[in-house]
C-alpha positions in Angstrom: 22.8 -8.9 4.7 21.6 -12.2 3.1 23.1 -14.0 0.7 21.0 -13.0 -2.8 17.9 -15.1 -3.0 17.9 -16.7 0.4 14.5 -17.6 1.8 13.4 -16.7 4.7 9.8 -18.3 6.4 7.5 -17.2 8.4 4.8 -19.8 8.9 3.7 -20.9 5.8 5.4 -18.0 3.9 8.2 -17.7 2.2 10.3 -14.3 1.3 12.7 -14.1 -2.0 14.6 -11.3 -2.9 13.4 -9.5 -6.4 16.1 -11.1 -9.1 16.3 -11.9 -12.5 15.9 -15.6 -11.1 12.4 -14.2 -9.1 11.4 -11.5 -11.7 8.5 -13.6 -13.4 6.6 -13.9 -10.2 7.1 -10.3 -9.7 4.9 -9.8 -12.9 2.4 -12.1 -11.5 1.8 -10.4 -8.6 1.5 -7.1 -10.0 -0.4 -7.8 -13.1 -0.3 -6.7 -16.7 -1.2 -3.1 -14.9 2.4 -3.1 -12.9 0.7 -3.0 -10.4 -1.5 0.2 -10.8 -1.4 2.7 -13.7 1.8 0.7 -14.7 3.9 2.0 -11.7 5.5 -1.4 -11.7 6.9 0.1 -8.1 8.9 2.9 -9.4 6.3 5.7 -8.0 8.7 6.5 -4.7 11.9 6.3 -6.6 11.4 8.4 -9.3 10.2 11.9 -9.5 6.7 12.7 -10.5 8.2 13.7 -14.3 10.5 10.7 -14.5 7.8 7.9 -13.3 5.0 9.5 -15.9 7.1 9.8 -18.5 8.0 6.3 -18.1 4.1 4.8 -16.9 4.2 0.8 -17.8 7.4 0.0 -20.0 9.4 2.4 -18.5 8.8 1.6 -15.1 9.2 -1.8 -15.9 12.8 -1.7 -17.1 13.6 0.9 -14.3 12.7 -1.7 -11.8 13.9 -5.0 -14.1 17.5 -3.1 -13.9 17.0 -2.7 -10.0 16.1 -6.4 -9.8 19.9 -6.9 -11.1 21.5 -4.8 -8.7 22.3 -5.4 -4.8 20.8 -4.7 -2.0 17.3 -6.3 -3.5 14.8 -3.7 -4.4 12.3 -5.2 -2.0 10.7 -8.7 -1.6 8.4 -11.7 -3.1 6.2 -13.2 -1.0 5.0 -16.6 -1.6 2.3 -19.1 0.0 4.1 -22.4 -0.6 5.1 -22.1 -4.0 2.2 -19.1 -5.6 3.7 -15.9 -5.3 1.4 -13.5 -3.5 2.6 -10.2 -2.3 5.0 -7.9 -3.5 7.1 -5.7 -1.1 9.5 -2.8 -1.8 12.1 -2.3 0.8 14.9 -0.9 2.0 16.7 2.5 3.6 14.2 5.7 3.4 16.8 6.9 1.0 16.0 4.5 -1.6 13.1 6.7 -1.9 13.6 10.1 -2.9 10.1 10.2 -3.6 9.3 9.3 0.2 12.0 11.7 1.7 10.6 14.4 -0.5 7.5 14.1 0.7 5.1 16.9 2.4 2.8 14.0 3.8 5.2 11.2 4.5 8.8 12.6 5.2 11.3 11.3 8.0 10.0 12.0 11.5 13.6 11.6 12.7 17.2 10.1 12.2 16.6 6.7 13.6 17.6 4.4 10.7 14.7 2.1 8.9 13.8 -0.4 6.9 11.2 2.0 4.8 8.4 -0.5 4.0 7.3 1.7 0.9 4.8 -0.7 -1.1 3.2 -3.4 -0.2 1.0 -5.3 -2.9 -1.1 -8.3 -3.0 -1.9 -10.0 -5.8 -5.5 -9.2 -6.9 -6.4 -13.2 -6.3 -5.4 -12.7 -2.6 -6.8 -9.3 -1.7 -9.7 -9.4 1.1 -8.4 -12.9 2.4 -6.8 -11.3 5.2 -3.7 -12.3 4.1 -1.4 -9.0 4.6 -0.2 -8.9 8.7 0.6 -12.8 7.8 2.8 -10.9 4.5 3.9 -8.0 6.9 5.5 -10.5 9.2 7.1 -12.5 7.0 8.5 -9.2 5.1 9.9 -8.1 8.9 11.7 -11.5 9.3 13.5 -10.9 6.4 14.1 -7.3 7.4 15.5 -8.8 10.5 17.6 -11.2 8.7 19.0 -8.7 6.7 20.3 -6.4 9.8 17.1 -3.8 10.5 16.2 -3.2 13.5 13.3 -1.1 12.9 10.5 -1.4 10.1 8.2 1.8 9.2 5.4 1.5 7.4 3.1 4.3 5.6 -0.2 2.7 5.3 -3.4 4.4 4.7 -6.9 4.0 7.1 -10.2 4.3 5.0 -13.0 5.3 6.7 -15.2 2.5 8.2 -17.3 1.1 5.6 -14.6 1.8 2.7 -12.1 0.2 1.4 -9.0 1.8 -0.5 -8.5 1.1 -4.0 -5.0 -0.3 -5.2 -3.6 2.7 -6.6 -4.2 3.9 -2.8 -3.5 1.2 -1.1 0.3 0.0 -2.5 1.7 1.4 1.4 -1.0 -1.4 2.9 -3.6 -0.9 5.6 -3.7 0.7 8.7 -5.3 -2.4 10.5 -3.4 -4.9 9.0 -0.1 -3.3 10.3 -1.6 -2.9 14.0 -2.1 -7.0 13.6 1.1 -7.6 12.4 2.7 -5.9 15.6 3.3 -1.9 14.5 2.3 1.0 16.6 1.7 4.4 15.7 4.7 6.9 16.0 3.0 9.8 14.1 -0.1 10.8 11.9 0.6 13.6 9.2 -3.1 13.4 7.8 -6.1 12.2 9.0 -6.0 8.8 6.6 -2.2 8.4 6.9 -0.5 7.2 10.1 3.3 6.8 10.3 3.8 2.7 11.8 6.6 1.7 13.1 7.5 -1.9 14.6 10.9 -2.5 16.1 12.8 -6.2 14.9 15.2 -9.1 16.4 
């Protein structure tokens, strides 16, 4: 794993590790909303009673007190030095949420790097920014011993684009560019991506 902090590039982004020293551009890129409905990117970590009870503030110190622990709860992005994407990583069982789920559960035992949220900063959003974010988030991934990323984007319909409360897993399309493949498709919107690292 890397030592906390470390930067990692790829191209002309950069990838920090969430810290106490990285939590204020955190906050930029997910707003005074955490993000959406003040999740502040609690919603596959806690269960559905513990992450309403705690909607904005609570979140927010859930995920401040994760930002002091090791492994890093996931990822800054940054385009020189403006933070600009926000990405929540690690084992599938830093998610109970995600394991738990009906829609979105393990396909099988092969170990990942579960890529559960991926946010861009509302400044950034329709620049075609996110496989440039993706692939700098799988360097880091790589770095940090993965061999396998899995992503749980969603695929509006042609013609509509996903709002960020539906969007925090990232887009379909933008995963395909950024070198993932399909390995399953639980519902119609919500393919299973998987893209293998080193």
């Amino acid at each position: 794993m890397n030592a906390r902090g470390k930067q990692k590039t790829s191209g002309s982004l950069t990838v920090r590790e969430l810290s106490e020293k990285t939590w204020s551009d955190f906050e930029t890129v997910l707003g005074d909303n955490g993000g959406a409905r003040g999740c502040w990117c609690m919603h596959w970590r806690l269960s559905i009673a513990e992450w309403t009870e705690g909607k904005g503030e609570g979140n927010k110190k859930a995920m401040s007190r994760l930002a002091r622990r090791e492994p890093a709860p996931g990822v800054i992005v940054y385009d020189e030095d403006a933070p600009v994407a926000w990405c929540s990583l690690g084992p599938r069982s830093s998610f109970p949420r995600l394991e738990r789920s009906p829609l979105l559960s393990g396909i099988d035992d092969e170990p990942v790097c579960a890529l559960a949220c991926v946010f861009v900063h509302k400044g950034r959003r329709g620049s075609g920014l996110l496989p440039a974010v993706l692939e700098a988030v799988c360097g880091y991934a790589a770095s940090a011993g993965y061999t396998t990323a899995e992503g749980y984007p969603v695929e509006p319909p042609d013609g509509r684009r996903a709002g960020a409360d539906t969007a925090m897993t990232g887009i379909a399309s933008a995963f395909l560019k950024a070198g993932f493949s399909e390995v399953a498709r639980p519902r119609k919107d919500r393919p299973i991506m998987r893209r293998r690292l080193g």
